[in-house]
C-alpha positions as a printed NumPy array, in Angstrom:
array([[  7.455,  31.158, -63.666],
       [  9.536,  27.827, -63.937],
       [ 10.817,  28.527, -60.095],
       [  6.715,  28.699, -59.05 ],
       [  6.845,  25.25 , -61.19 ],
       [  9.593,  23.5  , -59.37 ],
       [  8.262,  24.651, -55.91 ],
       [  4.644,  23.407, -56.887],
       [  6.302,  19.727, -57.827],
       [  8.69 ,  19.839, -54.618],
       [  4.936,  20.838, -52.603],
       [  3.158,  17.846, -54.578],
       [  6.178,  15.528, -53.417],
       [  6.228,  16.173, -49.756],
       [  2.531,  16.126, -49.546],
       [  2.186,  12.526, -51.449],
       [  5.188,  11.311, -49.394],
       [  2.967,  12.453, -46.535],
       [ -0.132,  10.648, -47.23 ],
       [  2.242,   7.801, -47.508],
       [  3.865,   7.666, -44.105],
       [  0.263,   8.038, -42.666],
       [ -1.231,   5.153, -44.47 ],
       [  1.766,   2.736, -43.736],
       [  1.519,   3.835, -40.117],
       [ -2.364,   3.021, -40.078],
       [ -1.695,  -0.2  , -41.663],
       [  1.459,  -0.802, -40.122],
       [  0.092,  -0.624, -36.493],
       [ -2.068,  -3.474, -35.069],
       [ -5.483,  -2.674, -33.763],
       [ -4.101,  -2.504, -29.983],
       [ -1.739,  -0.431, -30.674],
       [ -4.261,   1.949, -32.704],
       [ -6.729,   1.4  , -29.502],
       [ -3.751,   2.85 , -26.99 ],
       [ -3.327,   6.161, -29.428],
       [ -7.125,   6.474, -29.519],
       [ -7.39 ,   6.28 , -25.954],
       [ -4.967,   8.876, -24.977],
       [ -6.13 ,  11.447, -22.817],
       [ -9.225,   9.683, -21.75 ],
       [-10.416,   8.164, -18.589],
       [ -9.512,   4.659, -17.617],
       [-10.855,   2.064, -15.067],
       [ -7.856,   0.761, -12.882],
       [ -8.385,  -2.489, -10.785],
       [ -6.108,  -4.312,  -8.427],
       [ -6.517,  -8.026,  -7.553],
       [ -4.664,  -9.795,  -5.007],
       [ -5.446, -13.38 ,  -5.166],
       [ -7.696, -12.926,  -7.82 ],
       [ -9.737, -11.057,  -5.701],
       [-10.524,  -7.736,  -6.979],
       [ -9.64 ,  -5.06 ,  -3.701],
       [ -9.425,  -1.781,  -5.031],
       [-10.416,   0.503,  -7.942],
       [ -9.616,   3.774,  -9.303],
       [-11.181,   5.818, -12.212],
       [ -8.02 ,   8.008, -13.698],
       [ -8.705,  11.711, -14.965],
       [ -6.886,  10.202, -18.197],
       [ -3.99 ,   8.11 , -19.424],
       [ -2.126,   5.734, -16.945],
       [  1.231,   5.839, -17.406],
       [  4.158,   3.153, -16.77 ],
       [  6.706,   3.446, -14.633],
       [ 10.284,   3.577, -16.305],
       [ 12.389,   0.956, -15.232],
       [  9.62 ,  -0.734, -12.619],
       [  6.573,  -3.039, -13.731],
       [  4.239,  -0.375, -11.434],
       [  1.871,   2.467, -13.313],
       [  0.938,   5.904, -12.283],
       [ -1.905,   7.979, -12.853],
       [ -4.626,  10.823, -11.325],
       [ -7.665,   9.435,  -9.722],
       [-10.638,  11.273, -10.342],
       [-12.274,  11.067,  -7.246],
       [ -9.819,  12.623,  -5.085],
       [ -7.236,  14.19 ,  -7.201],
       [ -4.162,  12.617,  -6.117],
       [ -1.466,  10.875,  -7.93 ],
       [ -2.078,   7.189,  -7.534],
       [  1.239,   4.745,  -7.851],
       [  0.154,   0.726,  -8.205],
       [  2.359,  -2.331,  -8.23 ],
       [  0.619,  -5.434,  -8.578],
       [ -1.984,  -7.353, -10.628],
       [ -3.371,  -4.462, -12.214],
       [ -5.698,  -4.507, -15.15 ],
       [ -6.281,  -1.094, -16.824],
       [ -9.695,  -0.766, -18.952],
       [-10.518,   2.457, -21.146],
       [-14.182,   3.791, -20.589]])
């Protein structure tokens, strides 16, 4: 009976220290950083410019990645199905 006791407190614990780490990291995080974990996973509008000219743009199938180590982004367009690599003046939009 006391064991089912001491289990029930350590249960009560972790689930309070839980809640905790999920409320600081809601109001930890600023609201960009909230918008980029909301809109994982869903489509994006890509756009390159060259000379502030707008010249090409891509719908991807979901989340555009960065490159490691290179300021260029990769993702799948949804048109076509291909993996799409840009380097440039890029702006990236969710839908």
């Amino acid at each position: 009976m006391k064991r089912n006791k001491e289990i029930e407190s350590l249960l009560s614990i972790i689930a309070v220290i839980s809640i905790m780490a999920c409320i600081s990291f809601c109001i930890g995080c600023t609201s960009a950083t909230r918008q980029k974990i909301a809109s994982f996973g869903e489509q994006h509008t890509v756009e390159m410019y060259s000379g502030g000219i707008k010249v090409r743009e891509w719908t991807s199938t979901g989340y555009v990645r960065s490159e490691e180590s290179s300021d260029g982004y990769f993702f799948t367009d949804k048109e076509t199905g291909k993996l799409v690599k840009v380097i440039g003046d890029i702006v990236i939009s969710a839908k």
